[in-house]
C-alpha positions, 0 to 999 in steps of 0.5 A: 836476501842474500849476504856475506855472514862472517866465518872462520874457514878450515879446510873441507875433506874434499877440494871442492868444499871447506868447513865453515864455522860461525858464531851464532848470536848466543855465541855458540858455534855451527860448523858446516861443509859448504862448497867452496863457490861459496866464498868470499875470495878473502876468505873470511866470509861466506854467502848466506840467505838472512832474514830477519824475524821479530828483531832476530836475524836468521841466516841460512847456511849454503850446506846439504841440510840449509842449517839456520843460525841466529847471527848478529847483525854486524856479522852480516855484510851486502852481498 
């Protein structure tokens, strides 16, 4: 199911793309590049898949390699 995950954006090396960091539920943090169609015109959140598996919710980044993060649900916005 798609969702806004909420992130810290930084600036990608290139124009078309950003770094996104995101605070994975233990609390540790991902960071990615991911292009920039993919977020949130405030930019404080950017557009993942999200599932939830055995009362955990998964998202799955918009980057090369689809990096799966354990969030916190109240992280998660509808899309």
């Amino acid at each position: 199911m798609e969702k806004w995950l909420k992130c810290e954006i930084i600036k990608g090396m290139f124009s078309d793309e950003v770094t996104v960091r995101v605070r994975g539920e233990s609390g540790q943090s991902v960071a990615v590049f991911v292009p920039t169609s993919q977020i949130e015109p405030n930019q404080k959140f950017v557009r993942v898949r999200a599932f939830e598996k055995q009362g955990k919710f998964l998202a799955v980044l918009p980057d090369e390699r689809h990096t799966s993060v354990a969030v916190r649900h109240q992280d998660l916005q509808p899309a």
